[in-house]
C-alpha positions as CSV (number, residue, x, y, z in Angstrom):
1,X,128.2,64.2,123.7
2,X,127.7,65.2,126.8
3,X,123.7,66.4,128.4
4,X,125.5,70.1,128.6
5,X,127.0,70.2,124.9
6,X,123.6,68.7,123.8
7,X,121.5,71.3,125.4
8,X,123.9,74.1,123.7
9,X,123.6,71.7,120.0
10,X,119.6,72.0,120.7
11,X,120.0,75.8,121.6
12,X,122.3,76.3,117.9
13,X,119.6,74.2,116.6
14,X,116.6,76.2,117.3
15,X,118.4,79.8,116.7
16,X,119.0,78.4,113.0
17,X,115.5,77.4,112.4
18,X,114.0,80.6,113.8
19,X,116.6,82.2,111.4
20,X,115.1,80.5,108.3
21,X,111.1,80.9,109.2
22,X,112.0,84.7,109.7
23,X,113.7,84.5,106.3
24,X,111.0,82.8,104.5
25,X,108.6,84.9,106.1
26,X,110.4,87.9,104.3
27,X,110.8,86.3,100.9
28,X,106.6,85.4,101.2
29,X,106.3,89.1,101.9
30,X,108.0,90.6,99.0
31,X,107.0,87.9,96.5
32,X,103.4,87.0,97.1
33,X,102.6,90.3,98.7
34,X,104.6,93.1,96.9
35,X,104.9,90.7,94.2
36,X,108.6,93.1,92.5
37,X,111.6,94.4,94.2
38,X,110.9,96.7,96.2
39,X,113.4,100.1,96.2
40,X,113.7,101.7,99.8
41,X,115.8,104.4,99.7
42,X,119.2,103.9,97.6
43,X,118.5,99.6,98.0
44,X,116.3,97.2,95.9
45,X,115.1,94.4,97.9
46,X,113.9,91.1,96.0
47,X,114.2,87.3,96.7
48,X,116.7,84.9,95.1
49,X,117.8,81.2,95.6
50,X,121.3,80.8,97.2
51,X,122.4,77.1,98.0
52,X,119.0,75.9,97.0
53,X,116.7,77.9,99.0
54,X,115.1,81.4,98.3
55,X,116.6,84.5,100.7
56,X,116.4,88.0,101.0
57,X,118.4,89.6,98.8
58,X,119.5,93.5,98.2
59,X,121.4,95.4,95.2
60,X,122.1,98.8,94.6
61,X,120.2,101.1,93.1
62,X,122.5,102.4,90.6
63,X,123.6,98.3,90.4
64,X,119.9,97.4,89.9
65,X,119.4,100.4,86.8
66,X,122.4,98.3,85.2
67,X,121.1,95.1,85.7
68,X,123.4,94.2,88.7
69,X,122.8,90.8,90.4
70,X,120.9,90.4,93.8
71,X,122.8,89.4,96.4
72,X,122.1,87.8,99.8
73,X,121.3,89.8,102.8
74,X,122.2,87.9,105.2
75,X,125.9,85.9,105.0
76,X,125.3,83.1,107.2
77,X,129.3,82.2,106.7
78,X,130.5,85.4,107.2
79,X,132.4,85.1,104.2
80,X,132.8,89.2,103.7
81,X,131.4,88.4,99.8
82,X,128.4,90.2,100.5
83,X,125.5,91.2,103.2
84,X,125.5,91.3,107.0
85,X,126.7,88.6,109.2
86,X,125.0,89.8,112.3
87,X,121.6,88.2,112.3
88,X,120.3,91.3,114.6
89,X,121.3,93.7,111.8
90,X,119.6,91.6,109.3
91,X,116.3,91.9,111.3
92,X,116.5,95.1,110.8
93,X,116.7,96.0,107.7
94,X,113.7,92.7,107.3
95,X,111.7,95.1,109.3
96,X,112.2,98.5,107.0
97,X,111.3,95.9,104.0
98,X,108.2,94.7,106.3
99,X,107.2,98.4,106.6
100,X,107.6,99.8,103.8
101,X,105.5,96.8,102.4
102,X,102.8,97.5,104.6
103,X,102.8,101.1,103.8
104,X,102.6,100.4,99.9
């Protein structure tokens, strides 16, 4: 590879890893701190493990009263399945969790 195609690798490199410490961060929050899902609004908000390591993860309300699984917030692949693929969108809806944890 070349010095310019290894700064960008380094760049993709980094963005990923700040991606998963946010992520973590959020799962800490609602399992050691909130310690249950947390319902904001017509969403329940717990942690799950996908591929091996625990995520965010939503359901519906109505899917939670019928014991409908978590999914995944955030669809790294953008594989349409379930979640957001924009990382920015993710963050945001991390934050309402973040807040509504702190307000608890």
């Amino acid at each position: 590879m070349g010095v310019y195609s290894n700064l960008y690798e380094n760049a993709i490199k980094s963005v990923n890893g700040t991606k998963k410490m946010i992520m973590a961060l959020v799962v800490m929050w609602i399992r050691a701190v909130h310690a249950k899902p947390i319902t904001i609004g017509n969403m329940v908000y717990w942690a799950i493990i996908k591929n091996g390591e625990d995520v965010p993860a939503y359901c519906y309300l109505s899917d939670y009263k019928n014991g409908g699984p978590f999914l995944p917030i955030y669809d790294e692949n953008n594989t349409g399945e379930f979640g957001w693929s924009d990382f920015s969108e993710c963050c945001r809806i991390f934050d309402v969790i973040y807040n509504a944890i702190q307000k608890s």
